[in-house]
C-alpha positions in Angstrom: 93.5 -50.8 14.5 92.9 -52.1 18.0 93.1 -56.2 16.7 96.5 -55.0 15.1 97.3 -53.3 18.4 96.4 -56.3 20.4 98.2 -59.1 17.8 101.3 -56.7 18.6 100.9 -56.4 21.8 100.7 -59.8 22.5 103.5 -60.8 20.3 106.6 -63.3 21.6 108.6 -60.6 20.3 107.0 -57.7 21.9 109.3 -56.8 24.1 111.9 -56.5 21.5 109.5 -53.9 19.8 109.5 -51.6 22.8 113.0 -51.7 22.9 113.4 -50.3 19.5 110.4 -48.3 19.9 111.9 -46.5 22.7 115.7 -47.1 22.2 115.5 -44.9 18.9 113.4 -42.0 20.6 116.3 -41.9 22.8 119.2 -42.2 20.5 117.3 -39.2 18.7 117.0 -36.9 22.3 121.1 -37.7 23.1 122.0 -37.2 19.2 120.1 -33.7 19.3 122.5 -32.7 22.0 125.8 -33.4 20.7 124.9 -32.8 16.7 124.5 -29.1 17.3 127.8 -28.5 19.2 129.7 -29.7 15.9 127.3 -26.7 14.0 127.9 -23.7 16.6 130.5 -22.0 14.8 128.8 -21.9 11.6 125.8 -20.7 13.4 127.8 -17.8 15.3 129.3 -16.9 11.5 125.6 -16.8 10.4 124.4 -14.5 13.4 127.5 -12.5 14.3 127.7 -13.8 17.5 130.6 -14.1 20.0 131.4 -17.6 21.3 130.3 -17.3 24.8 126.7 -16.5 23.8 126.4 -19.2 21.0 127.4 -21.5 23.3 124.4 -21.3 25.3 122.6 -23.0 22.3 124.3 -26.3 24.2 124.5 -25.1 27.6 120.8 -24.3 28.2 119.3 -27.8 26.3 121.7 -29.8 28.7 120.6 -27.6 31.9 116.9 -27.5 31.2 116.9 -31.6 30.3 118.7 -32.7 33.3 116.6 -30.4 35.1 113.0 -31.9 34.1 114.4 -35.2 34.2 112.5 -35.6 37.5 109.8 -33.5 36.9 108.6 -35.9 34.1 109.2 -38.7 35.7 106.9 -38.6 38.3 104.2 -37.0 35.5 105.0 -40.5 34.2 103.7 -42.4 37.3 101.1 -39.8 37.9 99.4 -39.7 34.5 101.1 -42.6 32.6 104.5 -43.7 31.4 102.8 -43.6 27.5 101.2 -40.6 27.3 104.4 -38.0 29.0 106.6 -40.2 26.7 104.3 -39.6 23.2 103.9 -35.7 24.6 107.3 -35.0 25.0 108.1 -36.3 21.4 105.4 -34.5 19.8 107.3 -31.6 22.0 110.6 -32.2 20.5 109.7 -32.6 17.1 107.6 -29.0 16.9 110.5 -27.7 19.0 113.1 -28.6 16.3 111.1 -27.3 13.6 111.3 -24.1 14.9 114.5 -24.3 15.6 115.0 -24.4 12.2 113.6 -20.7 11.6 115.4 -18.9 14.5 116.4 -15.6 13.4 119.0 -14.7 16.0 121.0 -16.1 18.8 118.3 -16.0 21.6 115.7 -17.0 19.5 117.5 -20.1 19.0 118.5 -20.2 22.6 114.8 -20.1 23.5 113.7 -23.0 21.1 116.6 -25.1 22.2 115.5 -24.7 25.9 111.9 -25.8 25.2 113.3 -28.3 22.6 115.1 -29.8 25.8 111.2 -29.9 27.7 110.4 -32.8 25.1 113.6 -34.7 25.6 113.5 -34.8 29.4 110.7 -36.7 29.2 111.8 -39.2 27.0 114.5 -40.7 28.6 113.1 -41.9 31.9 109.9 -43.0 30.1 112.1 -45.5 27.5 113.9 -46.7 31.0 110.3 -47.7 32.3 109.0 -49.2 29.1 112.0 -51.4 29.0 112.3 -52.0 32.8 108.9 -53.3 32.7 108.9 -55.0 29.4 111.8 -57.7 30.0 111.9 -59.9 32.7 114.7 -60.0 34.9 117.4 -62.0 33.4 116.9 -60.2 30.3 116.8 -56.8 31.5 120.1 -56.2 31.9 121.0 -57.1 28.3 118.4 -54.7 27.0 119.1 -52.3 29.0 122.9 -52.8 28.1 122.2 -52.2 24.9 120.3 -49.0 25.7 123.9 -47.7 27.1 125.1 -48.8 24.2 123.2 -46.1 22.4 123.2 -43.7 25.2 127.8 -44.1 24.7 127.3 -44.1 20.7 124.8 -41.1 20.0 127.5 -38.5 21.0 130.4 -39.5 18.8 127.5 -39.9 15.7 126.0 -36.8 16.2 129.3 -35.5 16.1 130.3 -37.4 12.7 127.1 -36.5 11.3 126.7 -33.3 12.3 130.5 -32.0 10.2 128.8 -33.9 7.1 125.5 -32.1 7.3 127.2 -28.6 8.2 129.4 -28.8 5.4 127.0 -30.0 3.3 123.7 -28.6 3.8 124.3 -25.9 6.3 123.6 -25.7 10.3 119.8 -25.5 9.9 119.7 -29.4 8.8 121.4 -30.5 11.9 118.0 -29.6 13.7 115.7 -31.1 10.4 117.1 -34.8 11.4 114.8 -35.5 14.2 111.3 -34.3 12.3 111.7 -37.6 10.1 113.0 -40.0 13.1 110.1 -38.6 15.2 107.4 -38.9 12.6 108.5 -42.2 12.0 108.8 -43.4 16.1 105.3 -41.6 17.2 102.7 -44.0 15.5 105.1 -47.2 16.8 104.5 -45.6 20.6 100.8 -45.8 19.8 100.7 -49.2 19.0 103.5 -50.3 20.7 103.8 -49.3 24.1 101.2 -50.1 26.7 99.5 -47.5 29.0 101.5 -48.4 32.4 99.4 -47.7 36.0 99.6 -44.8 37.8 100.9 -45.0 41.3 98.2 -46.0 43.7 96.2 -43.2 45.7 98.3 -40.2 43.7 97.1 -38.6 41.1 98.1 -34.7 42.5 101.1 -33.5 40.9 104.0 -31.5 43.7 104.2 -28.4 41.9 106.0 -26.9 44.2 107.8 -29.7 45.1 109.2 -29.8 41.3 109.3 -25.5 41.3 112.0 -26.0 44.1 114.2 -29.2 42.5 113.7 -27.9 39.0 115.5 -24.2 40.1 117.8 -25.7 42.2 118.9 -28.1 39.8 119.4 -25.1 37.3 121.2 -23.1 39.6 123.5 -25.8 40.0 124.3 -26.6 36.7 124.3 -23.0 35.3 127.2 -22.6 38.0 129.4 -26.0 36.8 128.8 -24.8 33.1 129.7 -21.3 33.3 132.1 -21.1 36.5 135.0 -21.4 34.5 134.7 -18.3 32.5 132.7 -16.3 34.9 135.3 -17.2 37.6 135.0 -19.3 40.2 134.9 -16.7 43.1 132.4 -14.8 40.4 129.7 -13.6 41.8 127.4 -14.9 39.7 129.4 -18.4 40.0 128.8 -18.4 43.7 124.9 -17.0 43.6 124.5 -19.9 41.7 126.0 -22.6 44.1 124.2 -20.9 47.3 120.8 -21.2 45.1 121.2 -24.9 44.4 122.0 -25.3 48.4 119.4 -23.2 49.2 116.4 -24.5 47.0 117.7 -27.8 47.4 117.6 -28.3 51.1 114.1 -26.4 50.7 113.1 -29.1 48.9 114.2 -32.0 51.1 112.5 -30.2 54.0 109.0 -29.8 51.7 109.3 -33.5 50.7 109.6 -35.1 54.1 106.3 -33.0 55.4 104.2 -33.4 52.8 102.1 -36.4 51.6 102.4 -36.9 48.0 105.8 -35.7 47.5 107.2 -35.2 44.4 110.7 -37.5 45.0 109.8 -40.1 47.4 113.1 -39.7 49.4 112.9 -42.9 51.0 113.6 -44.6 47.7 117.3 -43.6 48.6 116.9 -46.5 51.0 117.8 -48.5 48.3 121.2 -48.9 48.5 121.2 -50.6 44.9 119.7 -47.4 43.8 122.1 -44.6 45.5 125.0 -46.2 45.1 124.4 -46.9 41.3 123.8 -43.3 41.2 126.4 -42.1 42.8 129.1 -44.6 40.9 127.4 -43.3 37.5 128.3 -39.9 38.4 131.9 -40.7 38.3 131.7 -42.7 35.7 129.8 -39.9 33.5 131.8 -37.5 34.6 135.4 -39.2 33.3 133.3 -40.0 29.8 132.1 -36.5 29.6 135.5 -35.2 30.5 136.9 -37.6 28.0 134.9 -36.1 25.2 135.3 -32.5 25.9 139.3 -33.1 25.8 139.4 -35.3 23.0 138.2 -32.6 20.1 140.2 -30.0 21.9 143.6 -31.8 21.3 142.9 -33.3 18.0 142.4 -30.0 16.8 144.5 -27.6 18.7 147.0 -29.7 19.0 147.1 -32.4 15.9 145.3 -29.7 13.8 142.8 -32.3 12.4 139.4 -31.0 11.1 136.2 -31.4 13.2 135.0 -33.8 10.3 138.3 -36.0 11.0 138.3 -35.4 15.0 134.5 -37.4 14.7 136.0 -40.5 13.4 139.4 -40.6 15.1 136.7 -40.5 18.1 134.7 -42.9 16.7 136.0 -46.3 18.3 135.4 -45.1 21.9 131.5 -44.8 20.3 132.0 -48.3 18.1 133.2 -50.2 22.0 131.0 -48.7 24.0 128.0 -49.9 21.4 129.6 -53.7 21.3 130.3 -53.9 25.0 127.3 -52.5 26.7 124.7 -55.2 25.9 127.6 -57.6 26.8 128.0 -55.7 29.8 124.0 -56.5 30.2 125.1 -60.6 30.0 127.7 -60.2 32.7 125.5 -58.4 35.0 123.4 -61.5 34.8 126.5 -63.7 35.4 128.6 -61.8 37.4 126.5 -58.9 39.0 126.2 -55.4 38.9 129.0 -54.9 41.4 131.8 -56.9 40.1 130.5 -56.5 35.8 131.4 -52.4 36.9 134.2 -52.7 39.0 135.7 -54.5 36.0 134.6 -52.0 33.8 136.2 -49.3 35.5 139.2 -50.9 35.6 139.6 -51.0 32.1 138.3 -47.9 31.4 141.4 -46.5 34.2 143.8 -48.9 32.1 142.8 -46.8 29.0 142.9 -43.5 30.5 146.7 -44.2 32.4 147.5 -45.4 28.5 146.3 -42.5 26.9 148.3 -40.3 29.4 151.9 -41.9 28.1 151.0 -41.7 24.3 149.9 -38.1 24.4 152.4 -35.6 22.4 152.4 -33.1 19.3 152.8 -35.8 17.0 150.8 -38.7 18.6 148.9 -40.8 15.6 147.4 -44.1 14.3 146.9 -46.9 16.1 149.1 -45.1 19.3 146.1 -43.0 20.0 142.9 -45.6 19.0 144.3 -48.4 21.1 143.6 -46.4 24.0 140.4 -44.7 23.0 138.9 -48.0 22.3 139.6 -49.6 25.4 138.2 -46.4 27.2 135.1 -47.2 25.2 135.5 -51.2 26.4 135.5 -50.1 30.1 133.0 -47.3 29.8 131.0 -49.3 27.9 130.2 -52.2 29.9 129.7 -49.8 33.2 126.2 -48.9 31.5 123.8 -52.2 31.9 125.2 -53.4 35.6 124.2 -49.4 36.9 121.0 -48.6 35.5 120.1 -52.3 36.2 120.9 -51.7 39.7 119.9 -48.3 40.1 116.0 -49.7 39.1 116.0 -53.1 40.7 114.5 -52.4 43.5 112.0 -50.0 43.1 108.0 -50.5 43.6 106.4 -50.7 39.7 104.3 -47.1 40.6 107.7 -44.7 41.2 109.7 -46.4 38.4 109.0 -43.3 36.4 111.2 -40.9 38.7 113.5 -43.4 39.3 114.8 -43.6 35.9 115.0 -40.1 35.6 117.5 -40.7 38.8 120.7 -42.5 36.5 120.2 -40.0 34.0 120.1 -36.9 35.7 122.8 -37.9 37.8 124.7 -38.6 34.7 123.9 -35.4 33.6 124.9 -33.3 36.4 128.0 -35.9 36.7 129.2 -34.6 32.9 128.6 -31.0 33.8 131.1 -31.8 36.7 133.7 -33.2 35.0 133.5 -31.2 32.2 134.0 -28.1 34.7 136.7 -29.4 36.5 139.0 -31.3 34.0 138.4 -27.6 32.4 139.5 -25.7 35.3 142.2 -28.4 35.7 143.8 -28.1 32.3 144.0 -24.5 32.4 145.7 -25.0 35.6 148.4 -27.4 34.1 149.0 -25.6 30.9 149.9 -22.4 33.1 152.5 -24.9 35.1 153.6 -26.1 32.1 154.1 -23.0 30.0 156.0 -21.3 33.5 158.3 -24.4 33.2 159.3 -23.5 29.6 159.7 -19.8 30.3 156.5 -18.4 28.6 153.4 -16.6 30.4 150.3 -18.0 29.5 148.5 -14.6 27.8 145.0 -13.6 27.2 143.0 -17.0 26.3 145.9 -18.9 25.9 145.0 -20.9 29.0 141.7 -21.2 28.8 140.9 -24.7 27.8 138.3 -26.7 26.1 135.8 -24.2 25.4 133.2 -23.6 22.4 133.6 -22.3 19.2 136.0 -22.6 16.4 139.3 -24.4 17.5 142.3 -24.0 15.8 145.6 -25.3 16.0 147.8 -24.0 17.7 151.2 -22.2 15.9 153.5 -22.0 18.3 155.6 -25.5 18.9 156.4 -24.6 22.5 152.7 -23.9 23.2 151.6 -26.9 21.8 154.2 -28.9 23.7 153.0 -27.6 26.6 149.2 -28.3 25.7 150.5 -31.9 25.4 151.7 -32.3 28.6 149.2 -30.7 30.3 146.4 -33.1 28.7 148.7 -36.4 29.6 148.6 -34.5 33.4 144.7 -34.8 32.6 144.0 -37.9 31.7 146.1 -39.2 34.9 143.6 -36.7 37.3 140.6 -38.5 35.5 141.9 -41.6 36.8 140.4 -39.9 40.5 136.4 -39.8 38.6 137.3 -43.6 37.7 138.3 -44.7 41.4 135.2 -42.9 42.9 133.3 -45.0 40.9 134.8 -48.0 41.7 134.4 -47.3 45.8 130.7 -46.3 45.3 130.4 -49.1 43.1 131.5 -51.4 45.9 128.1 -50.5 47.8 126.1 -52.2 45.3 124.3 -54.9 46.8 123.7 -58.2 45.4 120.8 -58.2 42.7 118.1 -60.7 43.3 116.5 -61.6 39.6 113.1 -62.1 39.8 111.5 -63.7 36.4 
């Protein structure tokens, strides 16, 4: 076994075999998360459970996930990239199996969140393999094609999801990963290679990671809940003075101590904040993009979740073609001017979007748009994680990576919360301006649940105008990124 290992390891090809290695353990994590939401009103049928609480079945595997993000990443430079990234599949994969058996809506909830301790760690780790696998003017293209499957995974666990519910009940959506993991742990033992720890550290922050992990949670709990606890909730706002709290609290803790958790002078790196910052915008008008998408096709078109997947479907189809080339024109262009590009399309697909949007929009009106959405989106992926990673040390690599995804993370929960908030707002204007009062619900936006459409032609009239108003106000997320984006330095390649 260890001659195989070695021939392997040694192979021209090898690095190829870590990026499949650790690009499908990550298109199984990101498929996990959006596969389930397409299953959560069968699963509220099957326990007799109102929306809000089901719901949390989603809302608590995306808070704990971003959350850990960090934490795992520096247990990967502590204790080694291969070992946290084989633990937290072996995590996931038990997780989902007893997922599987829940017999009630917190049950579920509670498997979901520890399901979610396995995928934080996988993410970050697969940026580090692959980081450290291809040299520089091939990293981009590999890690392009990671976004590639990072854009895809959503719209396919959607697709797939509405075949397997319909088919085999809700309980398969969670049996998929058992096979995919069974099949991806024994390549991570003989594929991936043991990376060094950090030199001098081998302590773990424990409180350093108690005070981020909480504050992160508070934070997120707040954007995924304030809009139907209320903004001025308090609850909403406990939740926002915890994250500032804990947060600063942390900062403090991590400046005084001497193996901190988050090396804060990695934010010295300018390629690294400002790839972070410009992927929060850009997460959050993709996010926001697929959280309004279902919600008109169905409320408003009255199409089937099964149909919404693949009317969706050539955002995902772009953003897998143009990521990796996204990766070439990083190497050609750079990161700066391969997003700002980008971005651009992506805002010429959104401002599209916003004049084709109307009770009886169809065909290629509608996927025109979508797809170059995807085209932009797409080839934003490769330029900001390559930039984001360039110029970090080989021993903190693991806690970068966690960086881009976690700010992607809490970037979705943010645009998700606001275009929300922002529709309800416009729908209100809207159904004022055609003499109607927007009653109990009738305002409430894109939400969980069963979605059906809507009856009443004035109503959905005014739907359709509010969501053309939306699109336009995601056009803001798109030129934040473009202005952070501009802060991106030039990226040295070094072979």
């Amino acid at each position: 076994m260890d001659a195989f290992r070695d021939r392997l390891q040694s192979h021209r090809l090898y690095r190829w075999f870590v990026l499949v290695t650790v690009g499908t353990g990550m298109m199984m994590a990101i498929l996990s998360s959006a596969i389930v939401n397409i299953a959560l009103p069968s699963i509220a049928a099957d326990f007799g459970s109102s929306i809000p609480t089901i719901t949390w079945v989603a809302t608590m595997y995306m808070i704990i996930q971003a959350t850990l993000m960090p934490v795992s990443g520096r247990a990967g430079d502590i204790y080694g990239h291969k070992k946290v990234y084989i633990a937290g599949l072996f995590i996931f994969t038990a997780m989902s199996i007893l997922c599987t058996f829940a017999w009630d809506a917190n049950s579920l909830i509670a498997a979901r969140g520890l399901q979610a301790v396995g995928t934080s760690a996988i993410a970050p780790m697969a940026l580090s393999f692959v980081f450290e696998a291809f040299p520089g003017r091939e990293r981009a293209q590999a890690l392009g094609i990671m976004g590639g499957i990072l854009g895809a995974a959503p719209v396919v666990g959607l697709t797939l999801g509405g075949v397997l519910v319909e088919a085999f009940g809700w309980r398969s959506v969670f049996l998929v990963a058992v096979p995919l993991c069974l099949a991806i742990a024994p390549l991570a033992f003989l594929v991936l290679k043991e990376s060094e720890p950090e030199a001098g550290s081998r302590s773990f922050d424990v409180g350093g990671g108690v005070l981020l992990s909480a504050g992160m949670f508070g934070g997120l709990l707040g954007l995924s809940q304030g809009r139907s606890w209320g903004w001025d909730n308090i609850n909403t706002l406990s939740c926002f003075a915890a994250f500032a709290v804990l947060l600063a609290l942390f900062v403090l803790r991590e400046m005084r101590i001497k193996r901190p958790m988050l090396d804060l002078g990695l934010f010295k790196f300018r390629s690294l904040t400002s790839a972070n910052v410009a992927g929060f915008f850009s997460s959050g008008a993709m996010f926001g993009t697929f959280i309004l998408l279902p919600f008109y096709f169905q409320s408003v078109l009255g199409d089937k979740p099964a149909g919404t997947g693949f009317k969706i479907a050539p955002l995902a189809l772009m953003f897998l073609l143009m990521a990796p080339l996204g990766g070439r024109l990083t190497t050609r262009l750079g990161a700066r001017m391969t997003t700002h590009l980008g971005l651009l399309i992506a805002g010429a697909g959104f401002l599209l979007i916003s004049f084709v949007v109307s009770v009886d929009a169809s065909g290629l009106r509608l996927e025109l748009p979508i797809a170059i959405m995807g085209i932009g989106l797409g080839l934003t992926m490769a330029p900001l994680t390559t930039a984001a990673m360039h110029d970090v040390p080989p021993g903190k690599r693991g806690i970068a990576a966690s960086l881009p995804n976690m700010s992607r993370f809490v970037g979705a929960s943010f645009g998700m919360a606001i275009v929300g908030t922002f529709l309800t707002w416009r729908l209100t204007a809207h159904l004022a301006e055609l003499g109607m009062q927007a009653g109990p619900g009738a305002a409430s936006g894109p939400s969980g649940g069963t979605v059906q459409m809507i009856e009443n032609p004035v109503v959905r009239e005014a739907f359709a105008a509010a969501f053309q108003d939306v699109f336009r106000f995601t056009l803001l997320f798109v030129v934040a990124g473009i202005v952070a984006a501009s802060f991106v330095p030039p990226l040295r390649h070094r072979e």
